[in-house]
DRENMIVEX-18579 format. One line per field, with one value per residue (C-alpha): residue number from 1; residue in three letters; y, x, z negated. Coordinates in nm, 3 decimals. Layout:
<pts>
pos c(NUM:...)
code c(ALA:...)
yy c(Y:...)
xx c(X:...)
zz c(Z:...)
</pts>
This chain:
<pts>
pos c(1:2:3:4:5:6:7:8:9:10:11:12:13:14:15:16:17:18:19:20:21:22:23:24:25:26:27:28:29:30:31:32:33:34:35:36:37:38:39:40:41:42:43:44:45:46:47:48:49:50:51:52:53:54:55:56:57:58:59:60:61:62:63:64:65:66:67:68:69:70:71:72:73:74:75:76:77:78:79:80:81:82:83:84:85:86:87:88:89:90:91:92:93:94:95:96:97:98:99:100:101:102:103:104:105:106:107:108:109:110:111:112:113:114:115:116:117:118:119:120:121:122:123:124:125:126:127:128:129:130:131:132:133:134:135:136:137:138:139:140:141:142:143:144:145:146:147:148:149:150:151:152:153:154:155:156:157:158:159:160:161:162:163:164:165:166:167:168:169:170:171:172:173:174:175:176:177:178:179:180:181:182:183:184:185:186:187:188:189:190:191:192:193:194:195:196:197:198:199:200:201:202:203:204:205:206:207:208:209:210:211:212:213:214:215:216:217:218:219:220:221:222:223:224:225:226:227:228:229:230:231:232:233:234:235:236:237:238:239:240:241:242:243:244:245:246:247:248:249:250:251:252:253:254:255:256:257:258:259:260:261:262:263:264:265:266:267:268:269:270:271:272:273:274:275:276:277:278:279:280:281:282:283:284:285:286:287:288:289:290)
code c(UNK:UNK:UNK:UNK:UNK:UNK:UNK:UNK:UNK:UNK:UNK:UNK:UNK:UNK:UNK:UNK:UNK:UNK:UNK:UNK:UNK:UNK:UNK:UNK:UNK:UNK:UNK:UNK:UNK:UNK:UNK:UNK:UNK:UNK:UNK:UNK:UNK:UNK:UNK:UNK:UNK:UNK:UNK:UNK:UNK:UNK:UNK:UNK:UNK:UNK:UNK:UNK:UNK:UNK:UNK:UNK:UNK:UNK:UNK:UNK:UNK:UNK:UNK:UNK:UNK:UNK:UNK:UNK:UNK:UNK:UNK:UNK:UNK:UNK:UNK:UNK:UNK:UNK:UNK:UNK:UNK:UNK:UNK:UNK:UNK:UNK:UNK:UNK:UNK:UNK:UNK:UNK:UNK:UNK:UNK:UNK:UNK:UNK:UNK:UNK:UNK:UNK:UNK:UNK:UNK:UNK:UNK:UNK:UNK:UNK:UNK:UNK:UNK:UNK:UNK:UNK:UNK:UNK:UNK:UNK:UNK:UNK:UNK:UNK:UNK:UNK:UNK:UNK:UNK:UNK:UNK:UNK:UNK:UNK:UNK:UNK:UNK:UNK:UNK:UNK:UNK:UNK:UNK:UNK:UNK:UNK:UNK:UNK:UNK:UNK:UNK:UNK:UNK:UNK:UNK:UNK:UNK:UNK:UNK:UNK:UNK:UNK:UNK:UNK:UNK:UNK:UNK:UNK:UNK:UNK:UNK:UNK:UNK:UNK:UNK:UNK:UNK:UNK:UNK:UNK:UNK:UNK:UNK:UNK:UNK:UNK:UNK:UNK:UNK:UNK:UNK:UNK:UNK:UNK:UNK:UNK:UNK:UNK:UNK:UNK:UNK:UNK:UNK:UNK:UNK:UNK:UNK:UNK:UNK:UNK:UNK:UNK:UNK:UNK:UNK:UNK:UNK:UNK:UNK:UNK:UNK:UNK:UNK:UNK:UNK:UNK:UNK:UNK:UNK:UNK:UNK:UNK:UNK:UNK:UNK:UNK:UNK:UNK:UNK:UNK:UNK:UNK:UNK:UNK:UNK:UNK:UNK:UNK:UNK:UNK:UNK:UNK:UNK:UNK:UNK:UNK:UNK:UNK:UNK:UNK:UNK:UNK:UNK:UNK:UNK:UNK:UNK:UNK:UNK:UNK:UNK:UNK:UNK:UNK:UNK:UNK:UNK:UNK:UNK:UNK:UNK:UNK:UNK:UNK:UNK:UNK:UNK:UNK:UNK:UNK)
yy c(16.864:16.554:16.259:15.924:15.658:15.386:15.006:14.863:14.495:14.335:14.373:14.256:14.400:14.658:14.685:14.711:15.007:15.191:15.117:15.299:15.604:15.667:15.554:15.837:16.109:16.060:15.853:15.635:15.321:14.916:14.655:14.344:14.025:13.664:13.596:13.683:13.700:14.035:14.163:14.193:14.307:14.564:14.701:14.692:14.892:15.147:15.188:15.008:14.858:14.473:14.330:13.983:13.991:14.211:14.214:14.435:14.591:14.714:14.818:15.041:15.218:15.535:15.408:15.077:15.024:14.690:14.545:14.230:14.007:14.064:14.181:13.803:13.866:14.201:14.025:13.747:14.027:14.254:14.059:13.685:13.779:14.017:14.298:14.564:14.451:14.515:14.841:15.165:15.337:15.635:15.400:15.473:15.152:15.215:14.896:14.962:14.616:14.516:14.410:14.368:14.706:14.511:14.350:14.688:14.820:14.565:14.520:14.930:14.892:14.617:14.869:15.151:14.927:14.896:15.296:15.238:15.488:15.290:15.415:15.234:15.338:15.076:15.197:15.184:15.238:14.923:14.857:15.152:15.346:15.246:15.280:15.606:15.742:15.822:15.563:15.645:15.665:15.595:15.687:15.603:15.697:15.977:16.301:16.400:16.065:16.101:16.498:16.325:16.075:16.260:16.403:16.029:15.896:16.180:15.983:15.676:15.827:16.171:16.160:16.133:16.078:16.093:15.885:15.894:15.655:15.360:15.135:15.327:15.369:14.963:14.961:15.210:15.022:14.684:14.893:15.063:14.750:14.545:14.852:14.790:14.420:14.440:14.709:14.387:14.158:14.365:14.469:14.129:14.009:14.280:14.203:13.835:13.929:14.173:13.951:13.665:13.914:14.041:14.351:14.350:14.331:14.642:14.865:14.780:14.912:15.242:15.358:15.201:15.419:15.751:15.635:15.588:15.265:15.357:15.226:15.124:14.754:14.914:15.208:14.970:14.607:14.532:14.608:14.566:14.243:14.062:14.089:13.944:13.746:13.846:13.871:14.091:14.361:14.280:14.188:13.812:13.676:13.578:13.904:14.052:13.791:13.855:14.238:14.132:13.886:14.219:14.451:14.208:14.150:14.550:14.539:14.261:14.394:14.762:14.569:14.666:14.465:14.423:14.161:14.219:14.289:13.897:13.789:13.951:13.779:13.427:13.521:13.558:13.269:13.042:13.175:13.168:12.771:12.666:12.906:12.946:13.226:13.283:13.397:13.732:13.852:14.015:13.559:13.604:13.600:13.248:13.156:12.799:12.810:12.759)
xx c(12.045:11.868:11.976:11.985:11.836:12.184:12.210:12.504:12.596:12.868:12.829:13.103:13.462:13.419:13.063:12.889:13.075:13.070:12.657:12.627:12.823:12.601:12.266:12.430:12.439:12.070:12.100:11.812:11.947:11.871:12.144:12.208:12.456:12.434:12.424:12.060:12.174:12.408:12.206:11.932:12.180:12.291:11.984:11.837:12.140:12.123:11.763:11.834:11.575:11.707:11.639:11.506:11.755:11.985:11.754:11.467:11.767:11.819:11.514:11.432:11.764:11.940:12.312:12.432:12.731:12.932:13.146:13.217:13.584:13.657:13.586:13.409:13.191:13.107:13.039:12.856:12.589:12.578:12.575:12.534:12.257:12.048:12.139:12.228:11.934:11.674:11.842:11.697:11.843:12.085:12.133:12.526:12.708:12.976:13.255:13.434:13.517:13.944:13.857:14.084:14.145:14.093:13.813:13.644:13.707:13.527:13.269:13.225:13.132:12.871:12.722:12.719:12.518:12.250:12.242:12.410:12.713:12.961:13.271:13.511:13.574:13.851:13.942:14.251:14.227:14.136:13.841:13.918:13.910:13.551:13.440:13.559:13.417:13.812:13.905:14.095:13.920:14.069:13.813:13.828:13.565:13.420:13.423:13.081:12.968:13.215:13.065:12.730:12.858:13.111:12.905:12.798:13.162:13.265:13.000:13.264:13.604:13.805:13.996:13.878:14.142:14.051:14.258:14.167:13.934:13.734:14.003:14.201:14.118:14.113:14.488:14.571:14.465:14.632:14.996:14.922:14.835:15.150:15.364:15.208:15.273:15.663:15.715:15.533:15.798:16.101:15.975:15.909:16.225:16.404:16.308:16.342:16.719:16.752:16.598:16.844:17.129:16.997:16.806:16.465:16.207:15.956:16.261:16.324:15.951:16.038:16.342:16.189:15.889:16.132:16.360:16.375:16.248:15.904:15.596:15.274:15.341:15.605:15.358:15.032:15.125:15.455:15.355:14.989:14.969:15.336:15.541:15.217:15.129:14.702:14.730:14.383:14.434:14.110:14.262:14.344:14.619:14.420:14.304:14.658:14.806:14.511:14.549:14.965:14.825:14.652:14.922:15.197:14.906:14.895:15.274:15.297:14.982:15.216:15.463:15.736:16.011:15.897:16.119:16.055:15.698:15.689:15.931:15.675:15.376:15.607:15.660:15.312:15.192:15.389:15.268:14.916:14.967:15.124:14.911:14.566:14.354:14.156:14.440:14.547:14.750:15.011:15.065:15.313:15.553:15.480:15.532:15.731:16.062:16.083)
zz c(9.423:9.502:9.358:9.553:9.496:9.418:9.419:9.287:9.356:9.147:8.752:8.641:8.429:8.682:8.850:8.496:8.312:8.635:8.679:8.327:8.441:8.739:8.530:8.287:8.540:8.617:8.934:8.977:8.987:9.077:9.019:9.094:9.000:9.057:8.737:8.599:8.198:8.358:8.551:8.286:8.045:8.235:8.364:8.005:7.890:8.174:8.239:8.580:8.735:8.834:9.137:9.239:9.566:9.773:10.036:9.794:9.634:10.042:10.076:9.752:9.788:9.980:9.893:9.806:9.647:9.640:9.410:9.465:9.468:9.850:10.197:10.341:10.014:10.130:10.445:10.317:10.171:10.436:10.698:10.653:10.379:10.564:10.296:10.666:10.886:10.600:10.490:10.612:10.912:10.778:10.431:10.335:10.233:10.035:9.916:9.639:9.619:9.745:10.059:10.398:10.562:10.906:10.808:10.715:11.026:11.228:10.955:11.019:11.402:11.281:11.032:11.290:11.491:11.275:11.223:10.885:10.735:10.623:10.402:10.171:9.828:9.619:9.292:9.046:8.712:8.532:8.312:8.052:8.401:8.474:8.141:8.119:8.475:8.531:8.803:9.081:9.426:9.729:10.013:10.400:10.634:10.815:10.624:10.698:10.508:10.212:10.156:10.099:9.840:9.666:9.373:9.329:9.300:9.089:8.837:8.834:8.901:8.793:9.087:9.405:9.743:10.106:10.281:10.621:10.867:10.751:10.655:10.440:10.127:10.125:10.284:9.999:9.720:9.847:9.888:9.544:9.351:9.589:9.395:9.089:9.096:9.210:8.952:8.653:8.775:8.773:8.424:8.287:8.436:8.300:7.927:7.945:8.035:7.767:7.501:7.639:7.555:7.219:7.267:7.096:7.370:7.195:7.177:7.536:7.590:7.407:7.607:7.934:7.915:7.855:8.141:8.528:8.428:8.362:8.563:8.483:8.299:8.071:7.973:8.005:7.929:7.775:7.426:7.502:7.642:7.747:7.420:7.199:7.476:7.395:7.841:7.818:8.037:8.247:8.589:8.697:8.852:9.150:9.248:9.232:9.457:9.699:9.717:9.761:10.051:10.209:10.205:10.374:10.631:10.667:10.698:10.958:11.154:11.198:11.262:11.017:10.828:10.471:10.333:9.956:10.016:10.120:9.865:9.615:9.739:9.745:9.368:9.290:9.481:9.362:8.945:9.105:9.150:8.847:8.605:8.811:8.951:8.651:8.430:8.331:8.595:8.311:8.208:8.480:8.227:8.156:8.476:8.498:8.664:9.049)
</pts>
């Protein structure tokens, strides 16, 4: 099987480890980042070549792969920066960044346009996920398109979904990670009131995580990062809010009643103020009182 040709943009928590799985498989590979001490790392540790701009990075490569914080960065490099129109006709795009379902869409008729395939590709699984190659992907697209990239994701992720039309894989991941975040509060909630009443907050994690109370911060954070309060588990508090901020906008653009969903995102905004988008998004728990 021929391999493609891959450019990945975005080297960061995320973008590196899962540049030196596909490097690994034998994919050649260009990267790029902003920053230039990154990108040289990474390309020296992969093999990578590194390019001098998105625009060469384009024009070398057969997929490109971004991996940036959101969908008006995707934007911004696709479109704004010229990365589509110097791209070759047939080039598949792929953003695995946690971008706006709606956004994708309309950023998908754009692509088409220029005779580019266009799928998304979000991913769960944190950064032990992409270091790993076990991340979860959630795919949207046309199927024809996904069958061409699929061995290249299965380089990055050991479980791949299709989810249906351009769109949804990126509507998936904001409902997952909108789950993920109302399941953190109820859990950190529910220690500071067992703590308050004398139970001992690790033995709280122990009988949550063999209960009907188990979910992913009482497996994944609790002990790891809330009770010692280290707050290192590689995803910030302003990307969490954002991917809450997409799924209530999924929710109001269907139309349907989502109460909590908004009381959630209320919750989080209001920690995003008073701790900052750069923290840990598991400091929630030292979120000031309202």
């Amino acid at each position: 099987m021929t391999k493609y040709h891959v450019g990945l943009i975005g080297l960061g928590k995320m973008g590196a480890p899962m540049a030196a799985n596909i490097a690994r498989a034998g994919y050649p590979l260009t990267v790029f980042d902003l920053n230039e001490d990154t990108k040289r790392d990474v390309a020296a540790a992969t093999g990578a070549t590194a390019a001098p701009d998105t625009v060469t990075l384009a024009r070398d490569c057969d997929v490109i792969i971004t991996m940036v914080p959101d969908g008006k960065a995707v934007r911004a490099l696709l479109i704004d920066g010229g990365l589509a129109d110097a791209a070759g006709a047939g080039t598949i795009v792929i953003d695995m960044s946690s971008s706006d379902p709606n956004g994708t869409r309309a950023l998908g008729t754009e692509m088409e346009s220029r005779g580019l395939k266009f799928i998304d590709a979000p991913v769960s699984g944190g950064v032990k996920g992409a270091e790993n190659g076990t991340l979860s992907i959630m795919i949207g697209g046309d199927p024809a398109v996904i069958d061409e990239c699929e061995a290249l994701l299965s380089t990055m992720g050991g479980q791949l979904f299709r989810t249906g039309a351009l769109g949804c894989g990126h509507a998936m991941k904001a409902l997952n990670n909108y789950v993920s975040a109302a399941g953190a509060v109820a859990a950190i909630e529910a220690l500071r009131m067992g703590e308050a009443f004398g139970l001992d907050p690790n033995h709280m994690a122990d009988i949550l995580n063999v209960s009907t109370g188990r979910n992913n911060t009482t497996e994944k954070k609790l002990k790891q990062h809330v009770i010692p309060k280290t707050y290192a588990s590689g995803f910030s508090l302003g990307l969490m809010t954002k991917d809450i901020a997409t799924a209530v906008a999924v929710g109001k653009a269907t139309g349907q009643d989502i109460p909590f969903a908004e009381s959630c995102l209320a919750y989080w905004a209001d920690a995003l103020e008073k701790i900052g988008p750069d923290a840990d998004h598991t400091a929630v728990v030292d979120k000031p009182k309202s």
